[in-house]
DOGUDO-592181 format. One record per residue (C-alpha): residue number from 1; residue in one letter; x, y negated, z negated. Coordinates in nm, 3 decimals. Layout:
BEGIN
{atom NUM, 'A', {X, Y, Z}} ...
This chain:
BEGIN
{atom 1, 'X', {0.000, 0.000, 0.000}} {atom 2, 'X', {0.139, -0.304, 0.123}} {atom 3, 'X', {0.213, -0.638, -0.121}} {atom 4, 'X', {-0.098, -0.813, 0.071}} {atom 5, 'X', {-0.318, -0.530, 0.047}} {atom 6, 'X', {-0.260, -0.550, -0.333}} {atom 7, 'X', {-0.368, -0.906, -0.346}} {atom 8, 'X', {-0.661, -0.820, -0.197}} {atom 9, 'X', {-0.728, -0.595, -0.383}} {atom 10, 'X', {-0.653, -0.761, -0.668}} {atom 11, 'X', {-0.853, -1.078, -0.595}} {atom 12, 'X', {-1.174, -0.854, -0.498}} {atom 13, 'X', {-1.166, -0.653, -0.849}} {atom 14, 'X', {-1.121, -1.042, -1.018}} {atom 15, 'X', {-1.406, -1.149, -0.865}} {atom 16, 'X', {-1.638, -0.867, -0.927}} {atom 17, 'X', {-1.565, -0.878, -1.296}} {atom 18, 'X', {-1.657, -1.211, -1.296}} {atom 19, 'X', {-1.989, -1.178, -1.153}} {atom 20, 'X', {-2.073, -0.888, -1.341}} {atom 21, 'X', {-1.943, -1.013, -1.680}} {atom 22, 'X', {-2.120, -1.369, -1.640}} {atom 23, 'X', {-2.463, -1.200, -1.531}} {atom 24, 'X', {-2.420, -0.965, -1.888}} {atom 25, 'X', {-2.251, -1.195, -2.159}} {atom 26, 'X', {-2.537, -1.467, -2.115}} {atom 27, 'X', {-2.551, -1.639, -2.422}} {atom 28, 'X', {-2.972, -1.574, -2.473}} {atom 29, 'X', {-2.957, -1.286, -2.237}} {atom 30, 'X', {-3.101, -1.101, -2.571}} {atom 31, 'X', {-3.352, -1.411, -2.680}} {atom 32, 'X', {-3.556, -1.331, -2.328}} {atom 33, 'X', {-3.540, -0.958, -2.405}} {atom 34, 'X', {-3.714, -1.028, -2.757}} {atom 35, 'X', {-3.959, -1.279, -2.632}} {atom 36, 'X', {-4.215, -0.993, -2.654}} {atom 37, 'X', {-4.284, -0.723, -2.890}} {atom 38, 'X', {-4.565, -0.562, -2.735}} {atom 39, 'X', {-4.699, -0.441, -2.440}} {atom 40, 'X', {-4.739, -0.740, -2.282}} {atom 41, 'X', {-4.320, -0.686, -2.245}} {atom 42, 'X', {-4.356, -0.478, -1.972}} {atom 43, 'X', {-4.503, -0.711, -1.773}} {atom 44, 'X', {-4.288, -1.007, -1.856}} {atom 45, 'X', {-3.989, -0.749, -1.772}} {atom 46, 'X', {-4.160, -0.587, -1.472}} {atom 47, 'X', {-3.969, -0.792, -1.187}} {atom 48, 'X', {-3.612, -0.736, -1.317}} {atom 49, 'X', {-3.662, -0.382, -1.209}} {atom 50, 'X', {-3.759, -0.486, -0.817}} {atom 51, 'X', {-3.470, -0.757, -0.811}} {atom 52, 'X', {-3.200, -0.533, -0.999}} {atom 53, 'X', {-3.334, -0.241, -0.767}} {atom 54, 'X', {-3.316, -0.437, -0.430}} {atom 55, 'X', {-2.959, -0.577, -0.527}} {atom 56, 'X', {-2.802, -0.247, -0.616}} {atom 57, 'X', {-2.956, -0.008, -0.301}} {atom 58, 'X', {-2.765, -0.296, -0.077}} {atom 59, 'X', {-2.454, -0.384, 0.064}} {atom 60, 'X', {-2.301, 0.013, 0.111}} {atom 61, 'X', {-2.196, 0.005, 0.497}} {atom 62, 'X', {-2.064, -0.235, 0.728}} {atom 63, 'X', {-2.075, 0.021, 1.010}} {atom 64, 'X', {-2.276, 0.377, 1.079}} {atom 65, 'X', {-1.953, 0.536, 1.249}} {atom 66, 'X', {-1.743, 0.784, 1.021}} {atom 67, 'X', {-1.437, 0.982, 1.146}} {atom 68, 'X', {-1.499, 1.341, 1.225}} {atom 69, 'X', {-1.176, 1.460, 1.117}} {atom 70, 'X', {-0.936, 1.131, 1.094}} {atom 71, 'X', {-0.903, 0.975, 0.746}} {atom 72, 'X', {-1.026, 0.623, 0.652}} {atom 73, 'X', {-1.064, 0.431, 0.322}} {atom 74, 'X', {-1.269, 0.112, 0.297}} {atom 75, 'X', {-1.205, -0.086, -0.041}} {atom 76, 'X', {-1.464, -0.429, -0.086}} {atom 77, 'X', {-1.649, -0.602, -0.284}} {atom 78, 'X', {-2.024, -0.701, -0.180}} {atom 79, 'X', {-2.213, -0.955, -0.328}} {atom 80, 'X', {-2.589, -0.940, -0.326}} {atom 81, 'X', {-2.864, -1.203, -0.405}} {atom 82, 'X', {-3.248, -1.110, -0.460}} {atom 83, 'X', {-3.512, -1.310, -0.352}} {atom 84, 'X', {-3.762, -1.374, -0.625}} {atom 85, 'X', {-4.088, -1.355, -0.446}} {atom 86, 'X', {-4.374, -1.596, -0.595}} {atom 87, 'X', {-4.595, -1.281, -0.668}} {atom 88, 'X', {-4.341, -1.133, -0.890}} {atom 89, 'X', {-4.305, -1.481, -1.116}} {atom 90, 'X', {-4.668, -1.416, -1.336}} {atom 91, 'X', {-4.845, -1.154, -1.507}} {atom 92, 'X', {-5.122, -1.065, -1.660}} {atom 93, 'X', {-5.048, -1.143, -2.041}} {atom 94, 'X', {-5.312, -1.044, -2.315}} {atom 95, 'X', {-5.325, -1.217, -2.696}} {atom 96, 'X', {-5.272, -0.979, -2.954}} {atom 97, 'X', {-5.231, -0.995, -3.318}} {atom 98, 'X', {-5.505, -1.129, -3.525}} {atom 99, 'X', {-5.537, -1.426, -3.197}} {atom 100, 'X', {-5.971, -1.385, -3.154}} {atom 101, 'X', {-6.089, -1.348, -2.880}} {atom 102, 'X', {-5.903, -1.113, -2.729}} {atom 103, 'X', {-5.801, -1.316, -2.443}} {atom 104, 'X', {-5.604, -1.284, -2.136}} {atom 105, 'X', {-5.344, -1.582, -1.893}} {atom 106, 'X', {-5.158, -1.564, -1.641}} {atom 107, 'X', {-4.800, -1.593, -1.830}} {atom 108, 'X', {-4.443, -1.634, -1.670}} {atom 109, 'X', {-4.237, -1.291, -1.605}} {atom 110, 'X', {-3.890, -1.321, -1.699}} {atom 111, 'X', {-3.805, -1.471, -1.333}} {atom 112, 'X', {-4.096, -1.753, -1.381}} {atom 113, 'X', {-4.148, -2.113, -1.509}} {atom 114, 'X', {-3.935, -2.230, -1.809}} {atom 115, 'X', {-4.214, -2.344, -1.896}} {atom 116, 'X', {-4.467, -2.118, -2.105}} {atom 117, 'X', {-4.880, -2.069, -2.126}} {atom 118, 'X', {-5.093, -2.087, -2.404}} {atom 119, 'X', {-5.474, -2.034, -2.458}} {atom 120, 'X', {-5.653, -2.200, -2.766}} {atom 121, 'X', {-5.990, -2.090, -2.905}} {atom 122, 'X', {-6.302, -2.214, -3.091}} {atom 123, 'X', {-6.086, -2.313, -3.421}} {atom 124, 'X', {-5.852, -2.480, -3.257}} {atom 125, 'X', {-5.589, -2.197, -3.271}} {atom 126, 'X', {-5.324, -2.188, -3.056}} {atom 127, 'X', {-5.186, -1.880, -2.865}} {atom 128, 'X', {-4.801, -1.961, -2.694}} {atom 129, 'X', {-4.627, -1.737, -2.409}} {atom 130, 'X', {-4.294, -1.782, -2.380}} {atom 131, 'X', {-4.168, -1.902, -2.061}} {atom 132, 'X', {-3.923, -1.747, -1.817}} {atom 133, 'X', {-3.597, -1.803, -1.691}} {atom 134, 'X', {-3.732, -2.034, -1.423}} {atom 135, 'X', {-3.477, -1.843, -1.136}} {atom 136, 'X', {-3.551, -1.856, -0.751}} {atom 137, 'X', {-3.258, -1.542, -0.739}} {atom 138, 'X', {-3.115, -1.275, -0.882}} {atom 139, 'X', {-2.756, -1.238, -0.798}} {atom 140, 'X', {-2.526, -0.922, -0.835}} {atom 141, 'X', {-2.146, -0.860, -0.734}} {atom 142, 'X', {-2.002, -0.496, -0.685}} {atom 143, 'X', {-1.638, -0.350, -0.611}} {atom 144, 'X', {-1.701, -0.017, -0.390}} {atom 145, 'X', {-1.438, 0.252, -0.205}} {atom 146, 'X', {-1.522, 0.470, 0.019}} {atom 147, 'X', {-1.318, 0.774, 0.202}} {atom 148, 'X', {-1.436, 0.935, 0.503}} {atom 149, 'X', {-1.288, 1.180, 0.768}} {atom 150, 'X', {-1.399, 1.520, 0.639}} {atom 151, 'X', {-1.611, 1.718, 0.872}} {atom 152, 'X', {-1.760, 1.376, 0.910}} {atom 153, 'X', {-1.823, 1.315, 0.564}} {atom 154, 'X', {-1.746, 0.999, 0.323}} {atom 155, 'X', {-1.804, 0.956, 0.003}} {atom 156, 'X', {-1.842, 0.597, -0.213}} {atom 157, 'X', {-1.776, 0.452, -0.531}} {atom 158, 'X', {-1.867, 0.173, -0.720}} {atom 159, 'X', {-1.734, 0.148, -1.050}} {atom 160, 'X', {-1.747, -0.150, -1.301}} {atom 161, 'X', {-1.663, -0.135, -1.729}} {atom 162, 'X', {-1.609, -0.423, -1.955}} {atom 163, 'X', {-1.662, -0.426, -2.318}} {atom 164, 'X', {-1.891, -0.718, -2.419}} {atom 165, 'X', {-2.008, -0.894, -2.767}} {atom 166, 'X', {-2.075, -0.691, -3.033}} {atom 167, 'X', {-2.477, -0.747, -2.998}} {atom 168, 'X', {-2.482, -0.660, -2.660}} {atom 169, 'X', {-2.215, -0.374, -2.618}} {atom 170, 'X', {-1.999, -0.207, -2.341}} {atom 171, 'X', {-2.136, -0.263, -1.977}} {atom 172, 'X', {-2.058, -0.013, -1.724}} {atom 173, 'X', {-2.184, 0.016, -1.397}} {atom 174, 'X', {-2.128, 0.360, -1.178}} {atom 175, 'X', {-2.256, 0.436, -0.815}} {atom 176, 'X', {-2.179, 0.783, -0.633}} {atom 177, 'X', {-2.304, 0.787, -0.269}} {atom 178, 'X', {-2.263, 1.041, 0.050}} {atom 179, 'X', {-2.300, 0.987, 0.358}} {atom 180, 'X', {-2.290, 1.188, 0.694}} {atom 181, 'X', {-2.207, 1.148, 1.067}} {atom 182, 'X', {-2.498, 1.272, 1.304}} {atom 183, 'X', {-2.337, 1.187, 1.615}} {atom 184, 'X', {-2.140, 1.531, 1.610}} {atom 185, 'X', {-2.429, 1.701, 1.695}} {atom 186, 'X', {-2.610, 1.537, 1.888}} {atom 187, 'X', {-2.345, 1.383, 2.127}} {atom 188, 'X', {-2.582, 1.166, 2.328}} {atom 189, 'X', {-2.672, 0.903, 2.108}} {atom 190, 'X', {-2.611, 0.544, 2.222}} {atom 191, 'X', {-2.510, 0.408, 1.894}} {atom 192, 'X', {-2.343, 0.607, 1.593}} {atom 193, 'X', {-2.609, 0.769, 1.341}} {atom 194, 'X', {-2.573, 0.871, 0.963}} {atom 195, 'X', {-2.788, 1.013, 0.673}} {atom 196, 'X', {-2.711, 0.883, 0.357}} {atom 197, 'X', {-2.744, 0.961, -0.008}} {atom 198, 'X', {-2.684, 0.660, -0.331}} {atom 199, 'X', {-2.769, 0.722, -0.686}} {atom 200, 'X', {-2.640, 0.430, -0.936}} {atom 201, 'X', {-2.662, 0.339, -1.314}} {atom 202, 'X', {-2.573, 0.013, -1.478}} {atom 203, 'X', {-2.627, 0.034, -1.871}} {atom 204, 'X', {-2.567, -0.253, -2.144}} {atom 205, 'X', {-2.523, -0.049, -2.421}} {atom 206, 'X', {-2.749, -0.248, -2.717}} {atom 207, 'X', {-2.982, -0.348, -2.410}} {atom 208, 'X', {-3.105, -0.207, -2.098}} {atom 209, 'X', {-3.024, 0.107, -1.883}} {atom 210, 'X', {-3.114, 0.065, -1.488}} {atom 211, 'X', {-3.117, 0.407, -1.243}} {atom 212, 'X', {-3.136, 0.353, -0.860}} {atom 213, 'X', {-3.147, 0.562, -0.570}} {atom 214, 'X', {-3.151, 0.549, -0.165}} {atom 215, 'X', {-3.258, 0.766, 0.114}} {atom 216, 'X', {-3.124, 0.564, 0.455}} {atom 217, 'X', {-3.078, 0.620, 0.796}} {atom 218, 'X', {-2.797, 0.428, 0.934}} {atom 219, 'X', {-2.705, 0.326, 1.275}} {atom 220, 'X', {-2.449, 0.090, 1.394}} {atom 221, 'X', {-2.316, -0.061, 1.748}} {atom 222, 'X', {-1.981, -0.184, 1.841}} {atom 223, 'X', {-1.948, -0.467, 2.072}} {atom 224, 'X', {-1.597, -0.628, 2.064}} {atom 225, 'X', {-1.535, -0.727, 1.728}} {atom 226, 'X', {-1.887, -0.733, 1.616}} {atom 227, 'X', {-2.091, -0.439, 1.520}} {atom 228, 'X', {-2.417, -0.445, 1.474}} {atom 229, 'X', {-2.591, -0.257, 1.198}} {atom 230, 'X', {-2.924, -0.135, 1.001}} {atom 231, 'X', {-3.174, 0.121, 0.951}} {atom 232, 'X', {-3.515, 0.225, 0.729}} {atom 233, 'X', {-3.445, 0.371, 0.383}} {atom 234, 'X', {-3.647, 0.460, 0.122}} {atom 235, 'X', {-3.565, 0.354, -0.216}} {atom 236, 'X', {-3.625, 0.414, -0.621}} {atom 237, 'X', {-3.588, 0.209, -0.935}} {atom 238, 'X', {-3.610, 0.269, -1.299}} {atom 239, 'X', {-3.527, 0.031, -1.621}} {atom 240, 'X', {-3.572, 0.121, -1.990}} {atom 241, 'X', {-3.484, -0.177, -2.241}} {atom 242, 'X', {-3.429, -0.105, -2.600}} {atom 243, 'X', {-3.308, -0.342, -2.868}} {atom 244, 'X', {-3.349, -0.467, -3.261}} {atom 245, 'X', {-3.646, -0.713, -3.330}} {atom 246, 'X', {-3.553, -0.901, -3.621}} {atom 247, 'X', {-3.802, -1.080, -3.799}} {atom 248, 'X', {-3.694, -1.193, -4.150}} {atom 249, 'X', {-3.550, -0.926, -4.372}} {atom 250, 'X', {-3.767, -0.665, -4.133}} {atom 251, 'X', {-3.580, -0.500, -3.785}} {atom 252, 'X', {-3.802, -0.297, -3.566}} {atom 253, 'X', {-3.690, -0.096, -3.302}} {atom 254, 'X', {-3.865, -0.194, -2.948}} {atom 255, 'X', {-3.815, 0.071, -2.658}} {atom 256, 'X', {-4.000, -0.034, -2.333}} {atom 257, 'X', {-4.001, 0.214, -2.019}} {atom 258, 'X', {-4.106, -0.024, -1.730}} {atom 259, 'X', {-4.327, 0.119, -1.455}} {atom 260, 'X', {-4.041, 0.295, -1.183}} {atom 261, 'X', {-4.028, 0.098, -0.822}} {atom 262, 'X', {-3.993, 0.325, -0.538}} {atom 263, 'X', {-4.070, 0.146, -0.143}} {atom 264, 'X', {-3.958, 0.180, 0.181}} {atom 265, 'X', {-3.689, -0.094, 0.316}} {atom 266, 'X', {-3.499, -0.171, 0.602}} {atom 267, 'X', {-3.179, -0.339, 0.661}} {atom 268, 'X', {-3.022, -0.503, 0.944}} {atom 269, 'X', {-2.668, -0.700, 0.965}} {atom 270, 'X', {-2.389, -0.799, 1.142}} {atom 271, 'X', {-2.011, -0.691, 1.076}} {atom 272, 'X', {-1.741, -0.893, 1.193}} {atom 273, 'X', {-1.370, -0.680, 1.238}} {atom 274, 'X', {-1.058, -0.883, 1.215}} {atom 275, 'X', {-0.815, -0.582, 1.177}} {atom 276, 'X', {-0.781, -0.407, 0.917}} {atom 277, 'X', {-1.032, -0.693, 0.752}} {atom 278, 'X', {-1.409, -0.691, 0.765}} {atom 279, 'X', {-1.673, -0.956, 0.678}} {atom 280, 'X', {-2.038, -0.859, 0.693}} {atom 281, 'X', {-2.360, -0.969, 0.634}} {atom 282, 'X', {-2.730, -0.802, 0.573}} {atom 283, 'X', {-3.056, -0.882, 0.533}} {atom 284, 'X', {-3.295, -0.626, 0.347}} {atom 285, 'X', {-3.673, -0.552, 0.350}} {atom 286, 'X', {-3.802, -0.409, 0.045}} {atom 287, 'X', {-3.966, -0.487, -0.250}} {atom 288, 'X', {-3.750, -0.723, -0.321}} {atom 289, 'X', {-3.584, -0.919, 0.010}} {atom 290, 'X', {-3.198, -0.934, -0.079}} {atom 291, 'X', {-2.909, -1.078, 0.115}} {atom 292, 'X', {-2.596, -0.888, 0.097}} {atom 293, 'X', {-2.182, -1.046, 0.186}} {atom 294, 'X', {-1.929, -0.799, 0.174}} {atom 295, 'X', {-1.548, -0.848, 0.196}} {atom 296, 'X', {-1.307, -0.532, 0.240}} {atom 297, 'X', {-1.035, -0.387, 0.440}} {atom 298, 'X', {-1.027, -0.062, 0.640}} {atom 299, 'X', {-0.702, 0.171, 0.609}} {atom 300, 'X', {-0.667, 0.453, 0.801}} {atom 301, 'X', {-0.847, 0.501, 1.198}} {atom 302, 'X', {-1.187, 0.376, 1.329}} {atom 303, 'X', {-1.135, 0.626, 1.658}} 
């Protein structure tokens, strides 16, 4: 590995931790998670797991063509950004507690206004939802490597770990994926084909645990330095949230098992080759639109 490749290298893995770190350490990242206590938390909580979800099941290729039998290793870092659609910034939100009549608002999720609701009944009382985090975006950074040439086979990591506050606890990110080449059987095929398989888990130890995975077909064509790239996937999403309610001298344990995404989506993008250097961009269809920029280097062939 040459001294510039380690830069590289070295600059991509800097910036990742960055992202990652500054999206976990939030100073009130727990004061959002506590804003509920009942079930009126799965609701607030429901569209981190369609933005989380859409940012993680993006940003894996930058082309569809893998090496029958040469070897080639692709090392980047992608950065993705989820579109917060309007749909996704209110919920349903019911009083509870000794709050009569049982009433029900629309209330900010945890991607809504800043700004809360309340209701008020017959005496004058007073009912308060919290408000949101008032975001337009979700954004997300990942390193990944991938090796391919084996029968047509390559096989991806992402892997992120960084030990946080004490509150919040170790973060660590891991994403396994496989993918195959289709064009050595079926030898006719204008463009180069794959089938591809990504499972991922990002966990905040005192906080949240998030599982995705991805179906896709990929296909990809080369013209010059361009090559242009997509394909319809089908995609799943989980999050469970646990943490300590402290109220007073009394903690209570809250566990909440959102309601798990699963949609079709489609991707399409554009991959620009500069040697050994690739930029690319994609724009994905889902349940949650996301934009994806990756950065990387290719070492090895691309026969």
């Amino acid at each position: 590995m040459t001294k510039k490749t380690k830069v590289i290298l070295f600059n991509l893995l800097l910036a990742s931790s960055f992202f990652l770190t500054h999206l976990a350490s939030a100073q009130n990242i727990e004061d959002f998670l506590q804003k509920y206590t009942s079930e009126n938390g799965s609701g607030y909580m429901q569209p981190m797991v369609y933005a989380l979800g859409g940012n993680l099941n993006s940003g894996f290729i930058h082309s569809a063509k893998i090496p029958e039998k040469r070897l080639r290793v692709s090392i980047g870092l992608t950065a993705m950004t989820a579109i917060i659609k309007d749909k996704y910034k209110t919920f349903s939100a019911t009083t509870d507690g000794d709050f009569r009549p049982v009433s029900t608002v629309d209330a900010p999720t945890i991607f809504g206004s800043t700004e809360g609701s309340s209701i008020e009944n017959e005496d004058g009382t007073v009912y308060n939802f919290p408000g949101g985090l008032g975001m337009r975006s979700l954004p997300l950074a990942v390193p990944q490597i991938s090796v391919g040439g084996l029968f047509g086979t390559e096989v991806s990591l992402r892997y992120f770990a960084s030990d946080l506050s004490d509150d919040i606890g170790d973060l660590n990110l891991l994403g396994l994926g496989i993918r195959h080449n289709v064009n050595q059987y079926i030898d006719i095929l204008p463009l180069d084909v794959a089938i591809a398989f990504y499972w991922q888990n990002v966990k905040l130890e005192n906080l949240l645990e998030a599982k995705t995975h991805l179906i896709a077909l990929q296909g990809s064509k080369k013209f010059g330095p361009l090559t242009i790239y997509g394909g319809p996937g089908y995609e799943g999403s989980s999050l469970d949230i646990s943490y300590t309610y402290r109220s007073g001298d009394v903690d209570e344990i809250i566990d909440i098992e959102l309601k798990k995404s699963t949609s079709l989506r489609f991707t399409a993008g554009v991959a620009l080759n500069l040697g050994p250097v690739y930029l690319h961009s994609d724009y994905n269809l889902g349940k949650s639109n996301t934009l994806a920029v990756g950065l990387g280097f290719d070492i090895g062939s691309k026969k």
